[in-house]
N, C-alpha and C positions, 0 to 999 in steps of 0.2 A: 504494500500500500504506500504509495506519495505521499509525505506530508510537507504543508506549507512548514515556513521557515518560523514562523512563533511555534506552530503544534510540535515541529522537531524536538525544541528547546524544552518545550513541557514532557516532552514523553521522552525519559532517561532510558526507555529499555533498545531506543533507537541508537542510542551514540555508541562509536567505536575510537574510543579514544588516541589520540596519533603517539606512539613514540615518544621518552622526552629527551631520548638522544637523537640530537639532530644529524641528519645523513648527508652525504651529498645530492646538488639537485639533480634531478632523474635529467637523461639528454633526452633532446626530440627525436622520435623516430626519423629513418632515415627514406631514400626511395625503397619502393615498391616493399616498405613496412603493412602487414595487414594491418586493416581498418576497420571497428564495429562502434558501438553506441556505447562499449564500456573504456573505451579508447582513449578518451581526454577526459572522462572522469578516473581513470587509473593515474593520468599523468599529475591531477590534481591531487589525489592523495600521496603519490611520493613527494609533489613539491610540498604539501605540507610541512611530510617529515626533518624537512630539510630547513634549516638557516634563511632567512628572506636575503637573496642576495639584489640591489640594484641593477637594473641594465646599464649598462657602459653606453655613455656618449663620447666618451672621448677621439673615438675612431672618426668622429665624424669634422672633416676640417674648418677652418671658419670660414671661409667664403661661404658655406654651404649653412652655415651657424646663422651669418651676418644680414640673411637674406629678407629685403622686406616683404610685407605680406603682399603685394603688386607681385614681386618677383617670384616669388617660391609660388603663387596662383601661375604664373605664365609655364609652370615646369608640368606638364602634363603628357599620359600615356599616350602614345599614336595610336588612333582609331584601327586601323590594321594591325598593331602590337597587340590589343588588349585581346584577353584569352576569351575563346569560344566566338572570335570575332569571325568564324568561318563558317562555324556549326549551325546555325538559326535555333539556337536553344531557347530565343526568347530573354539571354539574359549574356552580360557583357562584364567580366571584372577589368578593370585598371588598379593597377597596383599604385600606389603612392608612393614620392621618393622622399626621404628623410632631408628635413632642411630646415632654416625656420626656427619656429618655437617648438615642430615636433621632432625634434633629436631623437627619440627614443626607438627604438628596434622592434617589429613584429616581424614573425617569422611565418609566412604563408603558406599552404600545403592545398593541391589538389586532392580530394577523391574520387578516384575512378575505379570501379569494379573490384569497389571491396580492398583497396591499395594506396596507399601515399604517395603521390609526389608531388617534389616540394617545385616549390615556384620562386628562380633561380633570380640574380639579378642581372639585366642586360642596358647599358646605358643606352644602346640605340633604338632602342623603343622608344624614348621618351623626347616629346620635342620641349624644348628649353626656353623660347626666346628670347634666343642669343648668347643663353649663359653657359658658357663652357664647362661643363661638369669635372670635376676630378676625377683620375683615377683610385681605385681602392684596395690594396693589396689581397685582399678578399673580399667575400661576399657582404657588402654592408645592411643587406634587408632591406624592409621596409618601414613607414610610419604607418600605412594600414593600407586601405584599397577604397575605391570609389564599386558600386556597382550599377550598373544600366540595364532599364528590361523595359519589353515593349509592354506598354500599357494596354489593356481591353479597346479594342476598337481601334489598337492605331500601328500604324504600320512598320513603325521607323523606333529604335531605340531610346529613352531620355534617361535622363538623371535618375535614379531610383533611392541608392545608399549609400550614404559614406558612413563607414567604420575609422576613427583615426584622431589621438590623442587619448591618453590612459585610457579608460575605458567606456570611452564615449561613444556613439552610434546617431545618426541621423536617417531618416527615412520622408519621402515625398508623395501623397496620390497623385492623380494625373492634373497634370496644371499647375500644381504647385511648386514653389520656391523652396528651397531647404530654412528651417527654420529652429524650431525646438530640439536640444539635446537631447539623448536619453543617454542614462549612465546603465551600464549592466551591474554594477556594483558602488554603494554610498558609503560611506565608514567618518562618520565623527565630522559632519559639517556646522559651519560655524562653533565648531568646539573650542574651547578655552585650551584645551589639549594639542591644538592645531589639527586640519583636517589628512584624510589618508586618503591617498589617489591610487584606488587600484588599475592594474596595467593591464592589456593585452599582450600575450607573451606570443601565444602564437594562434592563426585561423587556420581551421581545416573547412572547405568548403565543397562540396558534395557536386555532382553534377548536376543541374538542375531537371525535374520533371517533371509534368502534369501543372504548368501554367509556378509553381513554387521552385525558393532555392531552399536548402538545407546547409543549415552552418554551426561548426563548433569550435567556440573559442577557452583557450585558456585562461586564466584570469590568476591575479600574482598580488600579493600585497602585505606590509610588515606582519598584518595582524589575520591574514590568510590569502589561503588562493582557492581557488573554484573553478566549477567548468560549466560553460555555456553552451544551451544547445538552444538556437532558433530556426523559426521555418518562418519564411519573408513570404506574403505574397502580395503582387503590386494589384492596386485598382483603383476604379475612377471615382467615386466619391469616399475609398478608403482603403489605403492599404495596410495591412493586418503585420503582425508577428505573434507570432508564439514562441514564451519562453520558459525556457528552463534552467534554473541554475543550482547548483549544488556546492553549499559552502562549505569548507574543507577549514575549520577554525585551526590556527596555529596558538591563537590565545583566546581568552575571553572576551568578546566585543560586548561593551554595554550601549553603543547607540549606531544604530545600525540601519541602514536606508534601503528599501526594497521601491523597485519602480521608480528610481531617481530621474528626475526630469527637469531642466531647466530653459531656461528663455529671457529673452531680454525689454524691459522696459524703460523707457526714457520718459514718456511724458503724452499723456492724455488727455482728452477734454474735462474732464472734473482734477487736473492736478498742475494748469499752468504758468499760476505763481513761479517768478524768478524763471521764465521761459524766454528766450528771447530765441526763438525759430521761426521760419516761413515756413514750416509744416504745420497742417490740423494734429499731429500725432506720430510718436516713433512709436512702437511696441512692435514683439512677434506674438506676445498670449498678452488680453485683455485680464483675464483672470484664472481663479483658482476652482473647480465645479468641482462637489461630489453627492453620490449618491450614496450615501450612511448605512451601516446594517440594519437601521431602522424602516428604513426606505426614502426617508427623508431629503431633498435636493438642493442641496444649497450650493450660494454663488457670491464667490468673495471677491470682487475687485481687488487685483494686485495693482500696484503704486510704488515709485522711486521715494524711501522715503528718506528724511535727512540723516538720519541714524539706522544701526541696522536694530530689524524688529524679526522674532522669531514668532508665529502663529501653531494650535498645536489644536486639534480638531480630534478629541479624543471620541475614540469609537471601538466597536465589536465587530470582526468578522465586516470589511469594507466591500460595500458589494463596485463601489469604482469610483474612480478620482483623475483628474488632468488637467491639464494648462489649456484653456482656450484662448483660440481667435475668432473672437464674435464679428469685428468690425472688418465685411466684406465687401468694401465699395471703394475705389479710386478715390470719392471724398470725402472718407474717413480718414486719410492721412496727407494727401495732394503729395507724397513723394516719388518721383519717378523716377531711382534710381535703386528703392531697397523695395518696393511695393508687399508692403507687410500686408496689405489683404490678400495674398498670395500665399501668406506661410501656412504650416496645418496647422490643426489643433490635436493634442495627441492626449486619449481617452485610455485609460488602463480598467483594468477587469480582472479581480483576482480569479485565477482557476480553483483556489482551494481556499479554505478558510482560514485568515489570517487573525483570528483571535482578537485578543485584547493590544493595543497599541493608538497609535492615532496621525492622522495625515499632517506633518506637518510641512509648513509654507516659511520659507527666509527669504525674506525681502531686502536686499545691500543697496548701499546707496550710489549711484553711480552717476558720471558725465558723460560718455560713452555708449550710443545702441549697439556699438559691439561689444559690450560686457553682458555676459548671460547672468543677470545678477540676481533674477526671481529660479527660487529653487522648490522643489515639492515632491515630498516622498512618505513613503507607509514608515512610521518607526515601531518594532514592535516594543511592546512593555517588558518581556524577560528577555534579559539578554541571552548573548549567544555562549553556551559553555566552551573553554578551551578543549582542541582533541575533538567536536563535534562532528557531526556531518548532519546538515540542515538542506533539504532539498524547498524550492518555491515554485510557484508557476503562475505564470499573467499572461493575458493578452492585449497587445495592444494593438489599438485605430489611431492612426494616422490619417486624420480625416479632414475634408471639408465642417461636417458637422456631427458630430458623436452620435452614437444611438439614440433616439429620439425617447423623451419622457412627457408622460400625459399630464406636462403643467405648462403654465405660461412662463418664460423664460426672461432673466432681468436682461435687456437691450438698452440701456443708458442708464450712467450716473454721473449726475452732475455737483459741483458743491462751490458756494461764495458766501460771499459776507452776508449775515444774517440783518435781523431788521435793527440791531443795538449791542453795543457793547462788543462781547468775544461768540457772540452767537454764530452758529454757521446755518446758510440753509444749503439744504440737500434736495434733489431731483432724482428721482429716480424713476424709469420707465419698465412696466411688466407688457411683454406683448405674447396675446395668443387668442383662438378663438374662445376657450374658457372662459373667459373673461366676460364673453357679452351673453353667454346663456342666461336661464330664468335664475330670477332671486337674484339678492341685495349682495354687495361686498362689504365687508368691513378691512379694516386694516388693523393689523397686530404688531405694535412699533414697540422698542423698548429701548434704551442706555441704561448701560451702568459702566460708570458712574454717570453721572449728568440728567438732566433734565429734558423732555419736548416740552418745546415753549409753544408749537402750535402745529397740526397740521393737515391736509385734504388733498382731496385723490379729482385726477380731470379725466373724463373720458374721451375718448377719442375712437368710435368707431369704425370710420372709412381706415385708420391705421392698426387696429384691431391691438389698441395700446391702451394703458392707462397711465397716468403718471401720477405719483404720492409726491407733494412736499411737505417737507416739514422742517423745523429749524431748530437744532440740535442747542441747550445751554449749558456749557458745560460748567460757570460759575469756575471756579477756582480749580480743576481739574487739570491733568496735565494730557491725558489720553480719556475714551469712552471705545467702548464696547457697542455698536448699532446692530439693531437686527429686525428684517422687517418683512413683513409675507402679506396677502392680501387671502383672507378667508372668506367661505359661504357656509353658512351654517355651521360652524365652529372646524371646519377643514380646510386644508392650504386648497388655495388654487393655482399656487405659483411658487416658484423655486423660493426659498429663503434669501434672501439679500443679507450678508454679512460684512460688516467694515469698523477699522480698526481708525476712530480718529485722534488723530495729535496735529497739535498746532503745526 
């Protein structure tokens, strides 16, 4: 039987505890090494056993260090180099070259018919623009790979995946722009302790079949390594993964992040105080959605805030949670060079029951829409025991718009100076056909700490909207806790609106 990564922790009669003589680290298999599904979780449990040893950058020279991000973007695989670029499998890897800020080394592996082989490096694959690449007295690897597959309905290859930087992942539906991170592995973010960035040490990547790819990664870290098993499949209003991971503990983790997800915010219609941009809006995720073990839907606006603020949405058994991009019009943001109504919005979905723990959201404060500084992951309640072996599974969508839920969903929030004093008002829009059936609404608003000092809802039918304001008194307070739903007869009809206000 499978268990999620909390139920692991709870049921002792599952652990096999590692060693506490450390070994050396197990080598990669080599070619035409057999290949099966116990393959890179075996590898995971000898690198357990073993010392966390760092990957070496050293090997890599500085021109290739020095590289800006303009430059090391112009260094790209040739369309005719990249693998399967002959086969019509529907799917296109390009390897990445090492340069940049991602110095670090992954080690790539075909599967083909149940066998390894490794995928070698060759500089004349890659065109450069114009940068003369160094020689390398061996093989230097790679930083990860890009993958390309044709989407439903279309005939020609696009962007699909890049895998690359510890152990980061990105995925696109059809039409869309790369946008939100996912991490395979979170370990102690915004901690006082410093945070821990686990690696990709190596991808094995399956041949692809029946419209999906299959992939397995290593994964490498002070406080453990693990193995990753996904199945990618691309589509036009969502492309899906399925995962698996298997933590392999080298010591005790007490906070611990499943379904790590990040994205970048810079600045909003409800947060343009000290803006000075010709843009309506930077962001790649408007917010933070989840749907609670309760069943319950709430929708928390994320925001750049001035300091950093941690969020903790404690819950039972998540039935799903993720970063949206609500805002999908050209003029929601008038930018026409990063066209953030373009990025997806990526929806997770536990496969098993992740117990007691709670979603939480770190919001960093940032000058830069290329700092991914909104983060959001499951943290479970028990930690993880050292010597463990904890298996997880999610699914995630990569979507234009997540699984659809039978309420009306928050579509605007606004907020300015109230009617006196430190007062704030707030705007906020619920749009959905719910809204205009029979019987009355009321609104269910609350602060704590703080006071409403006043407020009422407009209808709006031709927009199938309504919109609540009200103006928040916080009196001598330094932050307030908002939460606000529009009921009928003492039931929501609309996602929860959640927001965290400070001056």
């Amino acid at each position: 039987m499978r268990l999620s990564a909390v139920a692991a922790v709870l049921a002792g009669a599952r652990f096999r505890p590692v060693p506490a003589a450390a070994e050396d680290a197990p080598a990669l298999p080599g070619a035409g090494a057999p290949f099966d599904a116990s393959t890179v979780p075996a590898l995971a449990r000898a690198l357990a056993k073993a010392a966390y040893a760092a990957p070496r950058t050293d090997d890599l020279p500085a021109s290739l260090k020095g590289l800006s991000r303009e430059q090391y973007g112009a260094i790209r695989t040739k369309p005719a180099a990249a693998i399967w670029a002959g086969d019509d499998l529907g799917f296109t890897i390009e390897p990445l070259h090492r340069g940049a800020i991602f110095t670090g080394r992954v080690a790539l592996f075909l599967v083909e018919d149940d066998c390894i082989r490794p995928i070698a490096y060759d500089p004349a694959s890659f065109d450069t623009g114009g940068f003369a690449l160094p020689e390398f007295p061996e093989d230097p690897g790679f930083s990860g790979f890009r993958l390309r597959a044709r989407f439903p309905d279309g005939p020609d290859l696009s962007d699909f995946a890049v895998f690359q930087g510890a152990s980061f992942f990105r995925l696109v539906a059809k039409g869309q722009g790369f946008g939100i991170n996912a991490r395979a592995l979170t370990l102690r973010p915004a901690d006082a302790r410093g945070e821990e960035f686990p690696i990709f040490r190596a991808v094995f990547i399956e041949r692809p079949a029946d419209g999906a790819l299959v992939l397995h990664a290593l994964i490498d870290s002070d406080s453990a390594s693990g193995a990753l098993r996904m199945v990618l499949r691309p589509g036009t209003e969502a492309s899906t993964t399925e995962v698996e991971t298997t933590i392999f503990a080298r010591m005790a983790i007490d906070h611990l992040g499943l379904g790590g997800m990040q994205a970048s915010y810079l600045f909003g219609s409800e947060d343009r105080r000290r803006v000075d941009d010709a843009r309506a809006a930077a962001f790649s995720a408007a917010g933070l959605q989840i749907r609670n073990g309760a069943g319950e839907a709430i929708w928390r606006p994320v925001h750049n805030p001035d300091a950093l603020q941690i969020s903790s949405f404690v819950d039972e058994n998540p039935k799903g949670f993720g970063l949206m991009q609500r805002a999908r019009t050209y003029e929601d943001f008038e930018d026409d060079m990063q066209h953030w109504e373009w990025r997806p919005s990526l929806w997770l979905e536990p496969a098993d029951a992740w117990a007691g723990g709670a979603v939480t959201l770190i919001e960093i404060p940032s000058d830069s829409e290329f700092n991914e500084n909104v983060l959001a992951y499951w943290r479970p309640k028990e930690p993880v025991v050292a010597g463990s072996e904890t298996t997880f599974r999610y699914r995630q969508h990569w979507c234009w718009q997540p699984p659809a839920a039978p309420l009306a969903t928050v579509t605007g929030t606004r907020s300015g100076r109230g009617s006196a004093g430190a007062r704030r008002l707030f705007l906020v829009d619920f749009t959905g056909d719910g809204l205009f059936s029979e019987g009355g609404l009321d609104i269910a608003l609350a602060a704590a700490p703080g006071s409403i000092a006043r407020q009422q809802f407009f209808s709006y039918p031709e927009r199938r909207t309504v919109r609540v304001a009200f103006e928040l008194d916080p009196g001598s307070e330094r932050a307030s806790e908002l939460r606000l739903a529009l009921v009928r007869g003492g039931r929501a009809v609309t996602e929860t609106w959640l927001y965290r206000w400070t001056p």
